[in-house]
C-alpha positions in Angstrom: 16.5 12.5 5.1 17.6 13.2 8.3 14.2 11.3 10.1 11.3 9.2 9.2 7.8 9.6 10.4 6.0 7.1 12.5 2.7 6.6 13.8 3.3 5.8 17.3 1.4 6.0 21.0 1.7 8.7 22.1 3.0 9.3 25.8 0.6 10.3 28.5 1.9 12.9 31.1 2.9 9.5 33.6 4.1 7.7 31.0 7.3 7.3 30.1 8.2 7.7 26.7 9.6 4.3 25.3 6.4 2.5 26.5 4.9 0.7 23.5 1.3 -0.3 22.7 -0.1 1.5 20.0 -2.9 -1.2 20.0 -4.2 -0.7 23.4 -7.7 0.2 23.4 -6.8 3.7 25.5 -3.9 4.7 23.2 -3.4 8.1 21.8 -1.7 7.9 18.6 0.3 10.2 16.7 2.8 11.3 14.1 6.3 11.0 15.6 9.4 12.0 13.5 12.7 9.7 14.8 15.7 10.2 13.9 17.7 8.2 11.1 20.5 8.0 13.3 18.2 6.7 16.3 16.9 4.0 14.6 20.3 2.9 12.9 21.9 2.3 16.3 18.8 0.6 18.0 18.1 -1.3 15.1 21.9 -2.6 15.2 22.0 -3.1 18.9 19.0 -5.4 18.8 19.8 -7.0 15.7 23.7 -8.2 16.8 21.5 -9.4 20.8 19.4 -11.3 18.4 22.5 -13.2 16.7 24.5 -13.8 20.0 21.2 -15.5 21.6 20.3 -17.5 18.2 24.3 -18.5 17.4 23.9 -21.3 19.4 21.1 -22.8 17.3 22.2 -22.7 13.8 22.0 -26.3 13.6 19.6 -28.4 15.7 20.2 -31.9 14.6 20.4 -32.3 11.1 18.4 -29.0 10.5 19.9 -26.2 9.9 18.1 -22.6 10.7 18.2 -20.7 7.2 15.7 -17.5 8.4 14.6 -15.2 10.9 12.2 -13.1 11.2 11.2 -10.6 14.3 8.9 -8.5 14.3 9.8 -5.0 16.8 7.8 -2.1 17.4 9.0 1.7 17.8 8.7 3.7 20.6 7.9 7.6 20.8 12.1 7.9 21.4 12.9 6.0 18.6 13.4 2.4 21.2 13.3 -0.4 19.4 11.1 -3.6 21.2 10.6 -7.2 20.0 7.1 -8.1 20.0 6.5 -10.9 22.1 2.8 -11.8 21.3 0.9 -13.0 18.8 -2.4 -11.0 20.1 -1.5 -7.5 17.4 -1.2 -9.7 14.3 1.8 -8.1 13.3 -0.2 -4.9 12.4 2.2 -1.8 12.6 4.9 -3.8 13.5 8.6 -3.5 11.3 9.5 -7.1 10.1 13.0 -7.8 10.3 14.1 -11.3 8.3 17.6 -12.4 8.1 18.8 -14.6 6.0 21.8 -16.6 5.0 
């Protein structure tokens, strides 16, 4: 399989396409295939960004951080975006969780 289907927004004519938002109220949604390859590298790149900001934090006083999960939504290019509010519910979104 060479790429996976996705429903994404789709881009308006101003818009540039690795806007997210499929939940906005004025979003027109589509079928997008993206390409394997696409989302390998994106996926990667945000993954290893994710480990160099949390590396620091393994241990916070006699806790140590076992888990993480991110949630990251998928633009009509195949961009990769963590979701930074709570106000979607996680509907849609691709839940990454890492763990030791």
């Amino acid at each position: 399989m060479d790429s996976i289907p996705f429903i994404i927004k789709l881009p308006s004519e101003d818009e540039k396409s690795d806007q997210m938002g499929i939940f906005q109220p004025d979003s027109l949604i589509g079928l997008q295939q993206i390409p394997v390859a696409v989302l390998k590298k994106n996926l990667r790149s945000i993954s290893e960004e994710m480990v160099k900001v949390l590396d620091e934090i393994k241990h916070v006083g006699q806790f140590k951080l076992k888990e993480i999960t991110m949630q990251v939504e998928i633009s009509a290019s195949g961009g990769i975006s963590i979701i930074g509010t709570a106000s979607i519910g996680g509907k849609g979104a691709i839940t990454l969780k890492f763990a030791e």
